[in-house]
C-alpha positions as CSV (number, residue, x, y, z in Angstrom):
1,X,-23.8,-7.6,25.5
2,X,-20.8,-9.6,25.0
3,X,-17.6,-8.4,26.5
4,X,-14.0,-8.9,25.1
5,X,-12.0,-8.1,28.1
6,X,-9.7,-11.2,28.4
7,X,-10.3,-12.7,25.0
8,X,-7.8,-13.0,22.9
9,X,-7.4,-12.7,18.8
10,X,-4.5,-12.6,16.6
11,X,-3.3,-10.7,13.3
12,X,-0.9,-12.2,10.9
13,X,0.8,-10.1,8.4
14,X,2.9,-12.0,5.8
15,X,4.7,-9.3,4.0
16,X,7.6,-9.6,1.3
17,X,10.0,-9.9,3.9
18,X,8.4,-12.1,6.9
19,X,6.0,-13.3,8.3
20,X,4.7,-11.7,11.7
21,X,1.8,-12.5,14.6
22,X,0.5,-10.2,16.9
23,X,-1.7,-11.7,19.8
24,X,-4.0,-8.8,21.5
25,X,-6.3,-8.4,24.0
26,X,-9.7,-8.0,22.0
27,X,-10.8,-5.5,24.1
28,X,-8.4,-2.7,24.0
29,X,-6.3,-3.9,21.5
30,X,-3.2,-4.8,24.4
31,X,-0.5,-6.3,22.4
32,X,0.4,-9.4,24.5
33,X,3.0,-11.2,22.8
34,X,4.5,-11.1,18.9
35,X,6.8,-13.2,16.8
36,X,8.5,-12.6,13.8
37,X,9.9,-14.9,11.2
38,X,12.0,-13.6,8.1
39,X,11.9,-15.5,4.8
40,X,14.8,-17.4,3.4
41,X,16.1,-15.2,0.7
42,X,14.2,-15.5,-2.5
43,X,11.5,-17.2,-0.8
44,X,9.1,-14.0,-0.6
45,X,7.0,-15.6,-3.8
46,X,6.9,-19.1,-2.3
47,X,3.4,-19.7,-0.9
48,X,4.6,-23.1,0.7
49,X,7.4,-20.7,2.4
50,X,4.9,-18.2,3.8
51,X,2.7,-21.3,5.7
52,X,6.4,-22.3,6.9
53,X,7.2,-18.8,8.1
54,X,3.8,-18.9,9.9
55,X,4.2,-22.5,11.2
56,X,7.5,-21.1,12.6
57,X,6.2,-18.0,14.0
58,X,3.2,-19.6,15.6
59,X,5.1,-21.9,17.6
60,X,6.0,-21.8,21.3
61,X,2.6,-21.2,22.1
62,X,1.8,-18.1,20.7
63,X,-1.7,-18.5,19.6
64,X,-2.6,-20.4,22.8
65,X,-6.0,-19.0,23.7
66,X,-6.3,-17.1,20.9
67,X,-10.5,-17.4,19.0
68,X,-10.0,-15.4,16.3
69,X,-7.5,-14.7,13.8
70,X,-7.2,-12.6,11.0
71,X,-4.6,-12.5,8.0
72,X,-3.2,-9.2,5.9
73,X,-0.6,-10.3,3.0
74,X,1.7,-8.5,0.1
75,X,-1.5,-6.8,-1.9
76,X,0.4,-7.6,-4.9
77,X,0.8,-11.1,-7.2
78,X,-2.4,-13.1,-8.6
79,X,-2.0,-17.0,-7.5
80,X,-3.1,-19.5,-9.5
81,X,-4.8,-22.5,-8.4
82,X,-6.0,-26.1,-10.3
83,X,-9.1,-27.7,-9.6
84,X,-7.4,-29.7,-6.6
85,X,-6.1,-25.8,-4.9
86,X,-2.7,-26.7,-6.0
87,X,-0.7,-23.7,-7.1
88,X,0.1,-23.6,-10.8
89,X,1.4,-20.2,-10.9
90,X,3.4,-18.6,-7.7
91,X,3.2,-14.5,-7.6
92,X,5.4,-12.6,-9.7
93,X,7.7,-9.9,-7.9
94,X,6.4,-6.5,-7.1
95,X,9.7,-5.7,-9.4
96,X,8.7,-8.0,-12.5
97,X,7.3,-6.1,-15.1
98,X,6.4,-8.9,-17.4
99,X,2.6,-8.3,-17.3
100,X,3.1,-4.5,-18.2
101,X,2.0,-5.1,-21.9
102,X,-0.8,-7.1,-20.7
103,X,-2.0,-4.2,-19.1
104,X,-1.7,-1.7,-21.5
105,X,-3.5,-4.5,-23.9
106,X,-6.2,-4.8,-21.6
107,X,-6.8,-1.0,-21.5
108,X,-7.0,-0.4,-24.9
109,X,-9.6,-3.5,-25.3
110,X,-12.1,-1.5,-22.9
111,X,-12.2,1.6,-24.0
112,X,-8.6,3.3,-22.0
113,X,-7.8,4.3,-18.8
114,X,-11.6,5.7,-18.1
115,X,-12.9,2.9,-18.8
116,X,-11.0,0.8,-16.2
117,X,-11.3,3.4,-13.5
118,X,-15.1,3.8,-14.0
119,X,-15.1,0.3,-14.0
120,X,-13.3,-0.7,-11.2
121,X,-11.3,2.1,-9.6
122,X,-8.0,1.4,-11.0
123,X,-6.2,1.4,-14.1
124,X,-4.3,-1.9,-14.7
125,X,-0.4,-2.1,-14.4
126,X,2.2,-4.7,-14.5
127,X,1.5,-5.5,-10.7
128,X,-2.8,-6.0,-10.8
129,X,-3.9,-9.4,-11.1
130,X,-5.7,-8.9,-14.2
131,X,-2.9,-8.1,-15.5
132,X,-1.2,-11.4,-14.6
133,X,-4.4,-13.8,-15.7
134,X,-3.7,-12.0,-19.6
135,X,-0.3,-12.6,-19.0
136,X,-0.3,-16.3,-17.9
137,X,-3.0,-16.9,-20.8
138,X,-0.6,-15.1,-23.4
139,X,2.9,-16.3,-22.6
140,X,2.2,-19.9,-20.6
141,X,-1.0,-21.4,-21.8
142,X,0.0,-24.7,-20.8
143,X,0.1,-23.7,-17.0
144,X,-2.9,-21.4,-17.7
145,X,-5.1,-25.0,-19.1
146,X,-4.7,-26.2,-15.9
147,X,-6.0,-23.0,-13.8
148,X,-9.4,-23.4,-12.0
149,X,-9.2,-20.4,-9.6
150,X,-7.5,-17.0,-8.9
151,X,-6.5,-15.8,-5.4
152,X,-4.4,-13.7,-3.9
153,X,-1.8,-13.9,-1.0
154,X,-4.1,-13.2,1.7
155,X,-7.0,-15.3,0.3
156,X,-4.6,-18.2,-0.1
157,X,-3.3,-17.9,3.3
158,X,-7.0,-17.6,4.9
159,X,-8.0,-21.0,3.0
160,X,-4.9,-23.0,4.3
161,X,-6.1,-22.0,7.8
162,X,-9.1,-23.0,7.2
163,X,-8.4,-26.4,6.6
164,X,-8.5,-25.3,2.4
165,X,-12.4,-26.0,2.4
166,X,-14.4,-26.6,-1.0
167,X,-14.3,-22.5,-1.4
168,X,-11.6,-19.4,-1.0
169,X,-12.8,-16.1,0.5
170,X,-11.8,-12.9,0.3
171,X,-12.8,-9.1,1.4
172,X,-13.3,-6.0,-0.5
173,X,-10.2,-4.3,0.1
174,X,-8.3,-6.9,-1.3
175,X,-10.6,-8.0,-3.5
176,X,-10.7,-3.9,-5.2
177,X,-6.6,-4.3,-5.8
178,X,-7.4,-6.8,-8.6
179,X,-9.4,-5.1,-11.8
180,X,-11.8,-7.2,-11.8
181,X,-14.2,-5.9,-8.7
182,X,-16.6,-3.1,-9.2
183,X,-16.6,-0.1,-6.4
184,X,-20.3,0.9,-7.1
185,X,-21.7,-2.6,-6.5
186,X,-19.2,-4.2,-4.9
187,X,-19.3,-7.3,-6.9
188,X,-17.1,-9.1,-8.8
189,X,-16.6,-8.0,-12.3
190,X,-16.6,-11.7,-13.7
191,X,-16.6,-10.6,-17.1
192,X,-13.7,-8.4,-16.5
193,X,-11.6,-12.0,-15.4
194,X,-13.0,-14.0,-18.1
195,X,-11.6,-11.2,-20.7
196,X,-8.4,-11.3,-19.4
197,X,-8.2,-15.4,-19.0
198,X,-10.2,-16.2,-22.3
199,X,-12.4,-18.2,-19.9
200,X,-14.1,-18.2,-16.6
201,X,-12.6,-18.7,-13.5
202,X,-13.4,-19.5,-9.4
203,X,-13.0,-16.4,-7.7
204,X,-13.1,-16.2,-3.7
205,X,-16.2,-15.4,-1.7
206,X,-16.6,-12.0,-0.7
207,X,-17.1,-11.7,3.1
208,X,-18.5,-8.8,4.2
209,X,-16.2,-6.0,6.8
210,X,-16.7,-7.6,11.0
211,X,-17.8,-11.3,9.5
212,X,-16.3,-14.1,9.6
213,X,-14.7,-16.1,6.7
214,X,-15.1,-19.4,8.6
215,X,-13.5,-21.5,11.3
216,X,-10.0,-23.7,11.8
217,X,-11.0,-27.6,12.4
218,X,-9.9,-26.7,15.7
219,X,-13.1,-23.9,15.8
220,X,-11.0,-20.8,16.0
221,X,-12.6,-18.1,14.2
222,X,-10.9,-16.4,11.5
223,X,-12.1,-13.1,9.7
224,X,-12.4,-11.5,5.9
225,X,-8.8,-10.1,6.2
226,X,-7.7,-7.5,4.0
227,X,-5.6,-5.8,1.8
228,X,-2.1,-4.5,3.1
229,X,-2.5,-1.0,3.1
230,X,-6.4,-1.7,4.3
231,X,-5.0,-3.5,6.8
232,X,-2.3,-0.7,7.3
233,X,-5.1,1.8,7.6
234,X,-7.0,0.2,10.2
235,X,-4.3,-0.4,12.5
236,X,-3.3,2.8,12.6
237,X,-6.8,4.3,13.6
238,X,-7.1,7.0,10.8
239,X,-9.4,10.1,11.6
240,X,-11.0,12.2,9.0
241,X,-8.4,14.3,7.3
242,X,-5.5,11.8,8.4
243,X,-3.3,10.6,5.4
244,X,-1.0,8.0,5.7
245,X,2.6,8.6,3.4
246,X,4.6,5.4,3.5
247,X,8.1,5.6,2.2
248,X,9.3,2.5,1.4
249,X,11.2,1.7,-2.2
250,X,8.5,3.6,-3.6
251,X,6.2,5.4,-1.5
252,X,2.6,5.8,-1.2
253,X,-0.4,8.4,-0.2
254,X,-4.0,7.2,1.2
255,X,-6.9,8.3,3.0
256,X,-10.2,6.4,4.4
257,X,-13.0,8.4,2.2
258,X,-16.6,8.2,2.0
259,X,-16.8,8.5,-2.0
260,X,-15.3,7.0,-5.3
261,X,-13.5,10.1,-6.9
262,X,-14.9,10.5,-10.5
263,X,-12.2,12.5,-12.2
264,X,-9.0,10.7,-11.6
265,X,-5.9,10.5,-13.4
266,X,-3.7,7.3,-14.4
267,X,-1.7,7.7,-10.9
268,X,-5.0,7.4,-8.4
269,X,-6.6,3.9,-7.7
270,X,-10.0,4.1,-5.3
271,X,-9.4,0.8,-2.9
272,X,-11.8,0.0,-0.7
273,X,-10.7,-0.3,3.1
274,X,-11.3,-2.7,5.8
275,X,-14.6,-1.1,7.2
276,X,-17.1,-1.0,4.2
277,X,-15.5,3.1,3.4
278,X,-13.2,3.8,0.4
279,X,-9.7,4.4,0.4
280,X,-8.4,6.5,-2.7
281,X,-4.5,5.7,-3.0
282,X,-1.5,7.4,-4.8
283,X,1.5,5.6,-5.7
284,X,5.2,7.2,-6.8
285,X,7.5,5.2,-8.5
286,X,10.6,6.8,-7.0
287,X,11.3,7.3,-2.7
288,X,13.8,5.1,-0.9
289,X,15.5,4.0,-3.9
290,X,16.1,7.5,-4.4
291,X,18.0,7.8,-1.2
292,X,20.1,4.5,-1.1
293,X,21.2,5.9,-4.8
294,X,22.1,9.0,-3.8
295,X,24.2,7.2,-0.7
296,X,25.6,4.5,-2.5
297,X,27.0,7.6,-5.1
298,X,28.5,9.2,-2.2
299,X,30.0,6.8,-0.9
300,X,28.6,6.3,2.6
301,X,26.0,4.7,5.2
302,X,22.2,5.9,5.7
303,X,23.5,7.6,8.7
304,X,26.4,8.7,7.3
305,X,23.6,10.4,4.7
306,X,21.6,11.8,6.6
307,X,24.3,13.8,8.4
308,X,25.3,15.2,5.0
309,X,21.5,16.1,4.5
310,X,21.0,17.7,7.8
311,X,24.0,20.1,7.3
312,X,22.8,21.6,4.3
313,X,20.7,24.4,4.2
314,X,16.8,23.9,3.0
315,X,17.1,24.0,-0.8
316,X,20.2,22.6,-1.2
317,X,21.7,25.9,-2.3
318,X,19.4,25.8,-5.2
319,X,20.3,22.2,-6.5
320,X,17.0,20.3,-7.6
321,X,16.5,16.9,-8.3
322,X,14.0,15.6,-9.7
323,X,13.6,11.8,-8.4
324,X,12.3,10.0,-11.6
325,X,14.9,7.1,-11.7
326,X,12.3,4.8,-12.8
327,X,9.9,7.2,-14.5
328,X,6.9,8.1,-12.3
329,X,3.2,7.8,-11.7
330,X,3.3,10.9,-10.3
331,X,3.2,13.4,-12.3
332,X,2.7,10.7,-15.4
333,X,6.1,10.3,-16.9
334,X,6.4,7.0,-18.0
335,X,9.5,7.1,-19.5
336,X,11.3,10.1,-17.6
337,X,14.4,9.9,-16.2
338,X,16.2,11.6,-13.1
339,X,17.7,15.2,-13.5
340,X,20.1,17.2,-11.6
341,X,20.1,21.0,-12.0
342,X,21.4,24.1,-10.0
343,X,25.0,23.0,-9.9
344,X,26.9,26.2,-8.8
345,X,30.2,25.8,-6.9
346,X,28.5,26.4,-3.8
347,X,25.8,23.4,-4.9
348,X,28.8,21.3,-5.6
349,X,28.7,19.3,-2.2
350,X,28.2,16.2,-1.1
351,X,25.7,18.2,1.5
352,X,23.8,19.9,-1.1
353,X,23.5,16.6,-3.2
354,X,22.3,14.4,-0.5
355,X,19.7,17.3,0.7
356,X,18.5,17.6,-3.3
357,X,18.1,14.2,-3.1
358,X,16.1,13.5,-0.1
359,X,13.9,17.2,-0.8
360,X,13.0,15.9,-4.6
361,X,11.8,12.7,-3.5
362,X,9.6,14.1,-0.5
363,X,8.3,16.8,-3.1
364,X,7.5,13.9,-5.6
365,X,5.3,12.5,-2.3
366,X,3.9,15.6,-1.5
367,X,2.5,15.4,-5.9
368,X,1.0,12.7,-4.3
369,X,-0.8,14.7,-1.6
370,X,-2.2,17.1,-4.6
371,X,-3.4,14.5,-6.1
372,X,-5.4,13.8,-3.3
373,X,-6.8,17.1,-2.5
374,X,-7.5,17.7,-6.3
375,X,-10.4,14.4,-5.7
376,X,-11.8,16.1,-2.9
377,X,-10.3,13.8,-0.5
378,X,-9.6,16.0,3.1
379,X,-5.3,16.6,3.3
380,X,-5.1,17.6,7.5
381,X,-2.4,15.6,8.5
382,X,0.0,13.2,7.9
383,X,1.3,9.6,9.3
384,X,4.8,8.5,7.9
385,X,5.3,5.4,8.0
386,X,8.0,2.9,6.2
387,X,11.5,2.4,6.0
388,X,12.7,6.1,4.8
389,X,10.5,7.1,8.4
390,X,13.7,5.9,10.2
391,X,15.6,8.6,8.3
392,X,16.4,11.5,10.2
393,X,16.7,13.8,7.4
394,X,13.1,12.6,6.0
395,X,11.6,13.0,9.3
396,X,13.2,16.6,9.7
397,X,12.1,17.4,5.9
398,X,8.8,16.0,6.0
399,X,6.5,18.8,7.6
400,X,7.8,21.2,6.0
401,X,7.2,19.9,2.2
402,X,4.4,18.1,3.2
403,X,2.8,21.2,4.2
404,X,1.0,19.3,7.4
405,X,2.1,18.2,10.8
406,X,3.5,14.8,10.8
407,X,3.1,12.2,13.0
408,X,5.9,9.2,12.9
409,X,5.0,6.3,15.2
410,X,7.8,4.1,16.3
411,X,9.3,2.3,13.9
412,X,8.1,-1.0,16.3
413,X,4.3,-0.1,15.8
414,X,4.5,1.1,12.4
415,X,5.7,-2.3,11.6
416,X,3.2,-4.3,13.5
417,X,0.3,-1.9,12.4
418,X,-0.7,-4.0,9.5
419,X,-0.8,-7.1,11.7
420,X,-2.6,-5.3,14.5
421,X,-5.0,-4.0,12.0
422,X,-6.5,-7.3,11.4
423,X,-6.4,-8.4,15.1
424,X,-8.8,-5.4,16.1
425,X,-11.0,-6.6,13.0
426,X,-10.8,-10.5,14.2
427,X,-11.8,-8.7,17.6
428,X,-14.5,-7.3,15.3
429,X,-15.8,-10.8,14.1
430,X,-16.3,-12.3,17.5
431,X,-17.9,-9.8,19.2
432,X,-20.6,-10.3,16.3
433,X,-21.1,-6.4,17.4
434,X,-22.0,-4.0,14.0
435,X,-19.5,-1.3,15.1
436,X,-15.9,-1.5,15.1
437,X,-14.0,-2.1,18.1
438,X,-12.7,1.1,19.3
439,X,-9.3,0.9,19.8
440,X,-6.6,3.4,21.2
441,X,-4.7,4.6,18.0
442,X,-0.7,3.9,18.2
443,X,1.5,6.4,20.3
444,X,2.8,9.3,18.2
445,X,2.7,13.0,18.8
446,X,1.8,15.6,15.5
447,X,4.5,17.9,14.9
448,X,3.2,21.7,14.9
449,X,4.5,23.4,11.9
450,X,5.9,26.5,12.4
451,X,5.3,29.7,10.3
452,X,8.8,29.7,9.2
453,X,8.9,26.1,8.6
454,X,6.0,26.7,6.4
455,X,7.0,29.6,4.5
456,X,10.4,27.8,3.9
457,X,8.9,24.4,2.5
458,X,6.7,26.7,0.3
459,X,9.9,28.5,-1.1
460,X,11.1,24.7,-1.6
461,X,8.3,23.4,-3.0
462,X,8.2,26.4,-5.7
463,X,11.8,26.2,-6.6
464,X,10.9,22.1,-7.3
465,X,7.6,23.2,-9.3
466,X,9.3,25.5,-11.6
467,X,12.5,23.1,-12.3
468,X,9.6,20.2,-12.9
469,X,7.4,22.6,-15.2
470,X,10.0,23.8,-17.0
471,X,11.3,20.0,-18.0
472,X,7.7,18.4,-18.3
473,X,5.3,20.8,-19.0
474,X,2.6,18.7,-19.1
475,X,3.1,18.1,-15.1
476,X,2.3,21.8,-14.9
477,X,-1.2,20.8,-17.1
478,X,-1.9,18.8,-14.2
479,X,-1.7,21.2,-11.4
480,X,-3.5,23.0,-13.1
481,X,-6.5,21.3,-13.8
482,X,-9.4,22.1,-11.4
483,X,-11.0,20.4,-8.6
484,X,-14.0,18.8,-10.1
485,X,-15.7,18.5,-6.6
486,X,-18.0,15.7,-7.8
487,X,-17.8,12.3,-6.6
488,X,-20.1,8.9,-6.9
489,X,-21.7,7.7,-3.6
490,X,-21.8,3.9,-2.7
């Protein structure tokens, strides 16, 4: 048997932001050393920039020894390549809604949104690569002559460090993000690309979970990769019943599941995750955004807002909000927009406000979390993770409207999760081993929720519901509906 102990792998994580290496002992998952480059500002959707950021960040040293790397990237932006691998088309912004009519064209050309989701898990939106191909094929057909091959951010970065052989390669998790690849078979759905494009196109290899997608010219090993949140997932160590709730701009609800939900609704996508098990996700429109609003209205710092937050009572004297700045996912509101009700003078406070505003976008996560249970998927706890994690009001709201005990790592190994994710599955490629490397999960204690805490973020929860019913009744349709308790099977 071959050990680990002493052999060292890598995970880079090229998010919007930066660009950042973790180096690990392959054994136990030890983190050993780190860097972190940032991206010049508006150079998150420059490919070139990321292989600089990387270049920069892998200096010094910091992959000496290192045999196997693997590479997580932004899940969202479709790259387009010509015949020679140079990029025609750089990713649109997560924010650039440009391909939304694409997608709502491509929906209606296969039937609707069942058709899509039996299909391929997911409906298309303005951020899915199929999306994009339509679009570039629509609105620039003189870029899209010249397109050979479609990748995304991670595949792209694995086939530079591979010395950008003949073909790109990709894994499932990623590969599930883009509307074209079916969850029963776990295939591409070429015909799926060639509808969108008008014609066919290269798509990466598929490399199955713990193999390898290739070697360096210098011989290091590198592996599949995966998706963000995949990559996310598998860092974290998730356990049967564990959800993670990430609250960044908007926020986020997944699980690692043994079945494709059949009954799912427009704001449910069924991902695959980095082990060869599903991962159903729900995404809200609507979470940090909500609280740098609500701040930047009162006039004052995130600390500054949360110490408004903390010294109002739960329910916010009866003032609701109900976060839907950008119209939501979750419950399907399109075109909603935020509301504000309850105002009494004793609501009339920048406490009450800043505590309405931080309970409404939590409750709007915790939708999410219905969602969830309502495909069968087990709810037990919960891992908060993102940039509204650092918030002290979040964190002290969080069990309670949530429903679940909550673990928040520190904000250090939250944000080196993704990375570290990939380096326990490059561990996974070299050993050659079929099981996954069992690594400690990060440091971070469940809170235990109280009785009281409970019965309060019911009361909450209830005074949200019937605010939210009342305004969009056809939310209250939805939580209504019934488990259908089926599911398909791989």
């Amino acid at each position: 048997m071959v050990s680990m102990r002493g052999r060292l792998v890598a995970g880079v994580h090229c998010s919007h932001r930066s660009a950042r290496i973790v180096v690990c002992d392959g054994d136990d998952g030890t983190v050993l050393r780190q860097t972190v480059v940032r991206f010049a500002d508006g150079a998150h959707g420059d490919p070139v920039s990321w292989l600089r950021a990387f270049g920069e960040a892998a200096g010094g040293g910091t992959l000496d020894g290192v045999e196997a790397i693997g590479v997580t990237a932004q899940g969202h932006g479709l790259i387009a390549l010509d015949g020679q691998g140079v990029v025609v088309a750089p990713p649109l912004p997560q924010d650039d809604i440009s391909a939304s009519g694409s997608a709502a064209e491509l929906a209606e050309e296969l039937g609707g949104p069942g058709a899509w989701y039996d299909a391929t898990g997911l409906v298309p939106s303005h951020t899915t690569a199929v999306s994009h191909l339509r679009r570039l094929a629509r609105h620039e057909p003189d870029e899209a002559a010249r397109v050979a091959a479609a990748a995304l951010p991670h595949d792209w970065l694995t086939w530079q460090l591979l010395g950008c052989p003949a073909e790109l390669t990709t894994d499932r998790s990623d590969a599930s993000t883009t509307g074209y690849w079916s969850p029963e078979t776990g295939t591409w759905r070429d015909d799926l690309a060639e509808r969108a494009f008008g014609r066919a196109l290269r798509l990466p290899r598929l490399v199955a979970p713990g193999e390898a997608a290739g070697r360096t010219p210098e011989g290091v090993l590198i592996s599949a990769g995966a998706g963000a949140e995949a990559a996310l997932a598998f860092g974290l160590g998730l356990e049967h019943g564990d959800v993670v709730v990430a609250v960044g701009a908007s926020g986020a609800a997944f699980a690692v599941h043994d079945e494709i939900p059949l009954d799912a609704g427009p704001a449910l996508v069924c991902l695959a995750d980095a082990t060869g098990r599903r991962m159903p996700l729900v995404r809200t429109l609507n979470a940090v955004r909500v609280l740098r609003g609500a701040a930047a209205m009162l006039g004052v710092d995130t600390a500054g807002y949360d110490e408004l937050a903390l010294r109002s009572t739960p329910g916010a004297c009866g003032l609701v909000m109900l976060p839907y700045l950008d119209g939501e996912d979750v419950p399907h509101l399109p075109h909603a927009a935020g509301t504000l009700t309850g105002l009494h003078r004793e609501s009339m406070t920048p406490e009450a406000f800043a505590r309405a505003a931080t309970e409404g976008m939590m409750c709007g996560l915790a939708d999410g979390l219905d969602v969830l249970r309502r495909n069968g998927v087990p709810v037990e706890r919960a891992v908060l993770v993102g940039v509204g994690a650092r918030s002290a009001a979040v964190r002290a709201v969080a069990p309670m409207l949530l429903g679940l005990p909550v673990a928040v790592p520190d904000p250090a190994d939250s944000a080196r999760a993704a990375a570290l994710g990939v380096a326990r599955q490059a561990a996974w490629a070299l050993s050659g081993k079929p099981d996954v490397p069992a690594w400690p999960r990060p440091g971070a204690d469940f809170t235990v929720l109280s009785d009281e805490d409970a019965a309060i973020g019911t009361a909450v929860r209830e005074q949200y519901r019937d605010v939210r019913n009342r305004l969009h009744p056809e939310a209250a349709a939805a939580d209504a509906a019934p488990n259908p308790g089926r599911h398909r099977r791989n």
